[in-house]
DRENMARDO-458912 format. One record per residue (C-alpha): y, z, x; residue in three letters. Coordinates in nm, 4 decimals, decimal comma, always signed. Last residue first. Layout:
N
atom c2 Y	c3 Z	c1 X	residuo ALA
...
***
This chain:
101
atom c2 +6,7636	c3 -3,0604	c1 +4,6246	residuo UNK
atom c2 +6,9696	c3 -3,2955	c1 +4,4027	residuo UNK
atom c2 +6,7179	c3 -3,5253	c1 +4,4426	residuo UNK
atom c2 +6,4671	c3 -3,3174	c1 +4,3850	residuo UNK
atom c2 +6,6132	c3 -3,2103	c1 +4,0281	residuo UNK
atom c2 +6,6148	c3 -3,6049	c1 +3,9431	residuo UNK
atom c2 +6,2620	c3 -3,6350	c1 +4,0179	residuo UNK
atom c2 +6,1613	c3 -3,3286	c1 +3,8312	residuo UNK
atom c2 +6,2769	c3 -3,4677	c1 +3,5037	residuo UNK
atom c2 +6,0805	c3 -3,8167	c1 +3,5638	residuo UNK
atom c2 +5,7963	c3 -3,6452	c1 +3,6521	residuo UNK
atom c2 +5,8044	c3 -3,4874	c1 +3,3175	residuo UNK
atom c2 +5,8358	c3 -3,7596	c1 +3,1441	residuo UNK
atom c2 +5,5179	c3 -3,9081	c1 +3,3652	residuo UNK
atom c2 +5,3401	c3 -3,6271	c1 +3,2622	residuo UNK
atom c2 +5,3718	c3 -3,6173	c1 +2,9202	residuo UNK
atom c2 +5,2468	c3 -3,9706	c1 +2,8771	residuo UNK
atom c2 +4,9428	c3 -3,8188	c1 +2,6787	residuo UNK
atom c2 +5,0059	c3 -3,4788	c1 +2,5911	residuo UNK
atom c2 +4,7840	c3 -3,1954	c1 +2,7335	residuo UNK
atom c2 +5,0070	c3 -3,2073	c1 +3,0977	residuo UNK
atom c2 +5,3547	c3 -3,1891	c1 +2,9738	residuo UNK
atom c2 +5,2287	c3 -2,8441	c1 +2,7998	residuo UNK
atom c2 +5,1576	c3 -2,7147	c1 +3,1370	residuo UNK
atom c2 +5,5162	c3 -2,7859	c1 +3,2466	residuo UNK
atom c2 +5,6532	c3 -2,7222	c1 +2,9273	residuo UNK
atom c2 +5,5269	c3 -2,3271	c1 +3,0322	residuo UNK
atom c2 +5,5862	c3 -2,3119	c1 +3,3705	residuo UNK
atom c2 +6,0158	c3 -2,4192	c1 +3,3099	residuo UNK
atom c2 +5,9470	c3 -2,1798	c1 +3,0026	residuo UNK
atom c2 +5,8348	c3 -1,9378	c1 +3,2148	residuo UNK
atom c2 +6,1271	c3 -1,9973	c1 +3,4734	residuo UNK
atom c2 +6,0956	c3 -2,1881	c1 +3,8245	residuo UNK
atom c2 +6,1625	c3 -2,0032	c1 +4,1548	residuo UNK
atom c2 +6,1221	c3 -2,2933	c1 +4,3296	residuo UNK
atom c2 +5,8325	c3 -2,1942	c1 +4,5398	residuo UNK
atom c2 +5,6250	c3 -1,9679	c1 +4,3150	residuo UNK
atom c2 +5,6357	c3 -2,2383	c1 +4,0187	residuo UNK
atom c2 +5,5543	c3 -2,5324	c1 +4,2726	residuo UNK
atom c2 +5,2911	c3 -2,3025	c1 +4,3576	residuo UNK
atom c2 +5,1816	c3 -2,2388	c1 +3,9592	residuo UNK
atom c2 +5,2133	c3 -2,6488	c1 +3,9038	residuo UNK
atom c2 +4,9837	c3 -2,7211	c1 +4,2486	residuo UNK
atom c2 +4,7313	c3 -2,4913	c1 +4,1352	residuo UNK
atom c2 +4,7577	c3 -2,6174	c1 +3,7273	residuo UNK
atom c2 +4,7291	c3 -3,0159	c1 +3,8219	residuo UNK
atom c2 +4,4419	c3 -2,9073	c1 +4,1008	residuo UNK
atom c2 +4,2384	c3 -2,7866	c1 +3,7839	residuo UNK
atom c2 +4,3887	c3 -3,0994	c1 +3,5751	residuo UNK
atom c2 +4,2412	c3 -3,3191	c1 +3,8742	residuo UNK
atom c2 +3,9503	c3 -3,1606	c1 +3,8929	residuo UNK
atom c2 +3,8560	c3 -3,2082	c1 +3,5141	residuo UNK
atom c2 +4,0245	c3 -3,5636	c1 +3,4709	residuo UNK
atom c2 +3,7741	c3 -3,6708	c1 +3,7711	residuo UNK
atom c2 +3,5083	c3 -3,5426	c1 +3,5781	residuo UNK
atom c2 +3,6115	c3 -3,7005	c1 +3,2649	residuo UNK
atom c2 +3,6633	c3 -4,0295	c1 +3,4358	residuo UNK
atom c2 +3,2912	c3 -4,0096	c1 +3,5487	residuo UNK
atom c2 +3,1367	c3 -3,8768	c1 +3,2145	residuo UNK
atom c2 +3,3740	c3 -4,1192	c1 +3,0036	residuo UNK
atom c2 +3,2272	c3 -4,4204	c1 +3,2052	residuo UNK
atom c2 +2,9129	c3 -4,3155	c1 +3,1427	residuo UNK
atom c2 +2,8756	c3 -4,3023	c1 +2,7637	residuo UNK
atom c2 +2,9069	c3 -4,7687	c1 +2,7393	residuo UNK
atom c2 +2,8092	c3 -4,7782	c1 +2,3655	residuo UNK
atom c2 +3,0686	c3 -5,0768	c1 +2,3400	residuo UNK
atom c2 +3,3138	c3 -4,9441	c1 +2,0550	residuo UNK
atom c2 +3,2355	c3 -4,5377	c1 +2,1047	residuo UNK
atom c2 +3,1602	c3 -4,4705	c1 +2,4877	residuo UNK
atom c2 +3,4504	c3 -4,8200	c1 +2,5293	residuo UNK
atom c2 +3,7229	c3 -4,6621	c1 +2,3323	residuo UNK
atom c2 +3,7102	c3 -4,3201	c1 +2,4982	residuo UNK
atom c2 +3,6630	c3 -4,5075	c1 +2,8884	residuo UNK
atom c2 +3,9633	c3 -4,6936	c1 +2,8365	residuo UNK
atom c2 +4,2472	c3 -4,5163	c1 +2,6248	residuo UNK
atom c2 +4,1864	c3 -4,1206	c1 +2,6259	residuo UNK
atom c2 +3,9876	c3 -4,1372	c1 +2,9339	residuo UNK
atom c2 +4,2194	c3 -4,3922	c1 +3,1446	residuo UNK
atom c2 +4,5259	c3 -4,2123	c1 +2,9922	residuo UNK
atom c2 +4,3928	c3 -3,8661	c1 +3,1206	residuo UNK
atom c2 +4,3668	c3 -3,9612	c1 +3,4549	residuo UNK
atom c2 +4,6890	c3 -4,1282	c1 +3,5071	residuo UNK
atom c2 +4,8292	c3 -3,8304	c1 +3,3865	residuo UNK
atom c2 +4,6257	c3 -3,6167	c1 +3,6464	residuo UNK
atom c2 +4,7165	c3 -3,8813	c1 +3,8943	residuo UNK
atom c2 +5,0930	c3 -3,8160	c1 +3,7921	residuo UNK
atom c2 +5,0573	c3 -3,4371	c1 +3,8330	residuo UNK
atom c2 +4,8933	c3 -3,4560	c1 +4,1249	residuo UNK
atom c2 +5,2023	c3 -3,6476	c1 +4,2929	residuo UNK
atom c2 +5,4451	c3 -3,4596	c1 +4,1355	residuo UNK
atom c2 +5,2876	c3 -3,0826	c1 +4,2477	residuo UNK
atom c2 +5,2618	c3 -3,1951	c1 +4,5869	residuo UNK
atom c2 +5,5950	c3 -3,3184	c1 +4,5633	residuo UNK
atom c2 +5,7478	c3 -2,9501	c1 +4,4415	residuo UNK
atom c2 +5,5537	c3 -2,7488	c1 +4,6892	residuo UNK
atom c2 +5,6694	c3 -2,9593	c1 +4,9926	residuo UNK
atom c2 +5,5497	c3 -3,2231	c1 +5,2339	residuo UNK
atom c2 +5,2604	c3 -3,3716	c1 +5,0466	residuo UNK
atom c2 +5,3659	c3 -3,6838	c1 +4,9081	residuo UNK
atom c2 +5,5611	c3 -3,7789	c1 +5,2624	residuo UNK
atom c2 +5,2627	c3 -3,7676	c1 +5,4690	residuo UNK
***
C-alpha cells in the first residue's frame, strides 16, 4: 500500500485524517451538540479525534527519527496539529520535501 510505505507517508496520511478529524468536531458535530441538542455525535467524532491525534504524535515522532528532522521541524509539526487547517498546510510543506526525496 502506497500510504504506508515509509515513515514520512505514514505520518501524512494520519496527519490529514487527524485534520479531517478535528474539522468535523470543531465544525459539524460542535455546532450540532449546541444548535440541535444532538451530544452524541461529538462523543463519537471526539473519540475518533482522540486516537487519531495519539497515532498523529507516534507517526510524527517516527517520521522525526527517520528523517532526521529538527526540534523546531517536531515542534511546528505538533503545533500544525492544534490549529484547525494546520494540517493540511503542513501536508502541503511535506509534500514538496518528498518529492525532492
Amino acid at each position: 500500500m502506497k500510504y504506508f510505505d515509509s515513515a514520512l507517508s505514514r505520518f501524512r496520511t494520519i496527519a490529514l485524517l487527524e485534520g479531517w478529524s478535528f474539522i468535523i468536531l470543531l465544525f459539524v458535530a460542535m455546532p450540532l451538540k449546541y444548535g440541535a441538542d444532538m451530544p452524541m455525535l461529538v462523543k463519537y467524532t471526539g473519540w475518533a479525534h482522540g486516537f487519531l491525534f495519539v497515532l498523529y504524535v507516534v507517526t510524527l515522532l517516527e517520521a522525526a527519527v527517520k528523517m532526521r528532522w529538527s526540534i523546531v521541524t517536531v515542534f511546528l509539526a505538533f503545533a500544525a496539529s492544534l490549529v484547525p487547517f494546520g494540517t493540511f498546510v503542513m501536508d502541503a510543506k511535506l509534500l514538496k520535501k518528498q518529492q525532492t526525496l
